[in-house]
C-alpha positions as CSV (number, residue, x, y, z in Angstrom):
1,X,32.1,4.0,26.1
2,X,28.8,2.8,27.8
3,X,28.8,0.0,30.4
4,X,32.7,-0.1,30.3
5,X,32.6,-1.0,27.4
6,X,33.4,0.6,23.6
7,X,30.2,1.4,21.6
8,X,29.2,-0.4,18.5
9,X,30.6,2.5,16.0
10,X,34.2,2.2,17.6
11,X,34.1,-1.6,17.6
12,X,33.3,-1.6,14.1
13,X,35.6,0.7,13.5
14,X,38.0,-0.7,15.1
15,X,36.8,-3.6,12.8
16,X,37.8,-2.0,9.6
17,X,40.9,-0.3,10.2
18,X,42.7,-0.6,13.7
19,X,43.4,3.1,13.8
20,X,40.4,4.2,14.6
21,X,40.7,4.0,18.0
22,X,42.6,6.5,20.4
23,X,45.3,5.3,23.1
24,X,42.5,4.7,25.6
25,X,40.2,3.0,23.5
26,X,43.2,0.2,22.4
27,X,43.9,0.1,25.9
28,X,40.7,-0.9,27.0
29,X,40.6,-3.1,23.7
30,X,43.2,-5.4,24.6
31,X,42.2,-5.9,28.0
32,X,38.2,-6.6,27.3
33,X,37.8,-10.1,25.7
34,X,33.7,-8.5,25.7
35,X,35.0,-5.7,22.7
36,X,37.0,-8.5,21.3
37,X,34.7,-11.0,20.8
38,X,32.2,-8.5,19.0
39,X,34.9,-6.8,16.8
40,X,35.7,-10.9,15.7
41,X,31.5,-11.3,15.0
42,X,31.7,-8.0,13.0
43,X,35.0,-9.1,10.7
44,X,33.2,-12.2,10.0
45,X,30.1,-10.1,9.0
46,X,32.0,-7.5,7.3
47,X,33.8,-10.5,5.6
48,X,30.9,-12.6,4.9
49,X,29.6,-9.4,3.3
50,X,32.4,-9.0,1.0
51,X,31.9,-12.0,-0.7
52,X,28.3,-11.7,-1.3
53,X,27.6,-11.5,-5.3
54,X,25.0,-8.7,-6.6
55,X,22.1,-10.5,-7.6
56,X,21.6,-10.7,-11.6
57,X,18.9,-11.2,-13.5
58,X,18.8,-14.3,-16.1
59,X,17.0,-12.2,-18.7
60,X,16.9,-8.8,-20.1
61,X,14.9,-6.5,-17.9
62,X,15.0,-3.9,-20.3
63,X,14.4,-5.3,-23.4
64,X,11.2,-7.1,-22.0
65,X,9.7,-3.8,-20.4
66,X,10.6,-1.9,-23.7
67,X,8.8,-4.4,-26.0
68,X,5.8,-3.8,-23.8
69,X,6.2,0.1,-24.1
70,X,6.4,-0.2,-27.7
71,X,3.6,-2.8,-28.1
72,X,1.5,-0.5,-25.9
73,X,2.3,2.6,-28.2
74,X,1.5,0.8,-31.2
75,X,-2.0,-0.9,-30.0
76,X,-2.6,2.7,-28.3
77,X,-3.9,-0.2,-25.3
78,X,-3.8,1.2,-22.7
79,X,-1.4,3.7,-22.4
80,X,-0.2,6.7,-24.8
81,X,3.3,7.6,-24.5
82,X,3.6,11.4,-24.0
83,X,7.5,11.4,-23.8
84,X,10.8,9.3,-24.1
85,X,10.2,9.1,-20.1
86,X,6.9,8.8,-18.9
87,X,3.6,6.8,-20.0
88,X,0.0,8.2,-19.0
89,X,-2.1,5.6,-18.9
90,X,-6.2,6.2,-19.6
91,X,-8.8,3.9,-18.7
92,X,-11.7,4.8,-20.7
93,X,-14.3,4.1,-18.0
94,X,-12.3,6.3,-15.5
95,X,-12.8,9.2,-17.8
96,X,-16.4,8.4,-18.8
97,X,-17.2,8.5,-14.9
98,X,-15.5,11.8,-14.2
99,X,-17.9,13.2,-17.1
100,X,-20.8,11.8,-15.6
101,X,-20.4,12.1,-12.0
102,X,-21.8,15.5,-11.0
103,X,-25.0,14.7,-12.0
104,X,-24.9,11.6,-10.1
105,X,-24.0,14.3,-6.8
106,X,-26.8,16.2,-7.6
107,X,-29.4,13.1,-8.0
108,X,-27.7,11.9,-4.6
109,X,-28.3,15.0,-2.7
110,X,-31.7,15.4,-4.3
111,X,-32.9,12.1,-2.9
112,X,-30.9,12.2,0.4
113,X,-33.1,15.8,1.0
114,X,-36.4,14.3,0.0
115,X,-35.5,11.4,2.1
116,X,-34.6,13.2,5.0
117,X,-37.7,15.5,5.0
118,X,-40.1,12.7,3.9
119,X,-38.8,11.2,7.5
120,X,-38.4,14.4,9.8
121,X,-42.3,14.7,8.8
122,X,-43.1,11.4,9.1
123,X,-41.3,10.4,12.2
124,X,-44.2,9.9,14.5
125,X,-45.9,7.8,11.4
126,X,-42.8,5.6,11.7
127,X,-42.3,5.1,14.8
128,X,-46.2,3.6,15.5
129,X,-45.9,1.2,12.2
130,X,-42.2,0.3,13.5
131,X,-44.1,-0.6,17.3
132,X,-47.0,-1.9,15.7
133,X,-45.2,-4.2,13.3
134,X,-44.4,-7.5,14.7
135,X,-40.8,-8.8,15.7
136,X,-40.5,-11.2,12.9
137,X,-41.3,-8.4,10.2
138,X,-38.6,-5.9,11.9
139,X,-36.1,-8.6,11.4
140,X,-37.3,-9.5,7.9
141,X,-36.9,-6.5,6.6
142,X,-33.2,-6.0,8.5
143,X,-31.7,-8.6,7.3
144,X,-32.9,-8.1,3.9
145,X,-31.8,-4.5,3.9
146,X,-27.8,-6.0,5.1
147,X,-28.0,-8.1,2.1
148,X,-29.0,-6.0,-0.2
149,X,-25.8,-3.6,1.3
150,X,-23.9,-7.1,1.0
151,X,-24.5,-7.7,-2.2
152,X,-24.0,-3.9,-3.3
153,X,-20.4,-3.6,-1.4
154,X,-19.2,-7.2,-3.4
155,X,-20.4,-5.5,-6.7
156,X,-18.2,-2.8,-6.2
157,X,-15.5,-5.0,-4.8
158,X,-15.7,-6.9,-7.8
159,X,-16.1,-3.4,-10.3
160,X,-12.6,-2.0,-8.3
161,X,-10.6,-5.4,-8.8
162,X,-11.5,-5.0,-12.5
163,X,-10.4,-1.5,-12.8
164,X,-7.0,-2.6,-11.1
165,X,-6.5,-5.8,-13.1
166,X,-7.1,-4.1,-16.3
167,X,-3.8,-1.8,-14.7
168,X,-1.3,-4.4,-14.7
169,X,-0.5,-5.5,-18.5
C-alpha cells in the first residue's frame, strides 16, 4: 500500500479475480470508496478491452507482397531472391560507386594536401590581397562561395532521395 491506499497491481488484480487480495487488503478494500472507484474504472477498461475486435485487413496481404516477390524475381528489378526467406536487393549505382570510390579518396586527399600547403605558404600573400581587397569584393565572393555549397548540398539531396525512391517498389 502507498498513501493508504492499495497500489495499481493489487487494484487490478483485484479487478480480475477478487482473490487476489489477502485479508488486509479486502479489508481496506471495503472500507476505501478511493480503491473502489479505480478497481470500477479498471473493469470498465478491462471490459471495454474485451470487446475490442483485432483489426483485419480487407485484402490479402500476402498474396499482394508475394506477386511483387515473384514479379521482382522474374524482371531480376531490383532485387534477386537468394532464398525462400530473404531478398538482397542491388542498386547498380551503389555498386558502381563502391568500385570507384578509392580513387576518388585519393584525388581528395591529393588536392586537400596541395591545398593546404599552397596556403600555409601563401598565407602572408593572402592575408594582404584579403586586406587590400575592398568590402564589396570580400562579400562577393562569400556569398557566391555559400551558393555554390547551396546548390552542391540540394544536388546531393536530390541524388539520395533518388537512390531511396528507387528502394520502395
Amino acid at each position: 500500500m502507498k498513501n493508504g491506499h492499495l497500489s495499481d497491481e493489487k487494484i487490478q488484480g483485484y479487478s480480475i479475480d477478487v482473490r487476489n487480495l489477502n485479508e488486509q487488503e479486502q479489508a481496506h478494500f471495503s472500507m476505501c470508496r478511493h480503491c473502489q472507484s479505480v478497481a470500477a474504472q479498471y473493469k470498465l477498461l478491462f471490459t471495454e478491452m474485451a470487446e475490442i475486435t483485432a483489426p483485419v485487413f480487407e485484402f490479402d496481404l500476402a498474396t499482394i507482397v508475394m506477386d511483387k516477390i515473384h514479379t521482382a524475381a522474374a524482371t531480376n528489378v531490383p532485387g534477386e531472391i537468394k532464398s525462400a526467406n530473404a531478398i538482397v536487393f542491388k542498386d547498380s549505382a551503389v555498386t558502381e560507386k563502391k568500385r570507384v570510390t578509392w580513387p576518388l579518396i585519393v584525388v581528395s586527399l591529393v588536392a586537400v594536401l596541395v591545398l593546404g600547403i599552397a596556403i600555409y605558404f601563401l598565407r602572408d600573400y593572402f592575408e594582404n590581397m584579403i586586406a587590400g581587397a575592398s568590402l564589396i569584393i570580400t562579400y562577393m565572393v562569400i556569398i557566391t562561395v555559400i551558393l555554390i555549397m547551396g546548390f552542391l548540398g540540394f544536388e546531393e539531396y536530390r541524388k539520395y532521395n533518388k537512390q531511396i525512391n528507387s528502394l520502395n517498389f
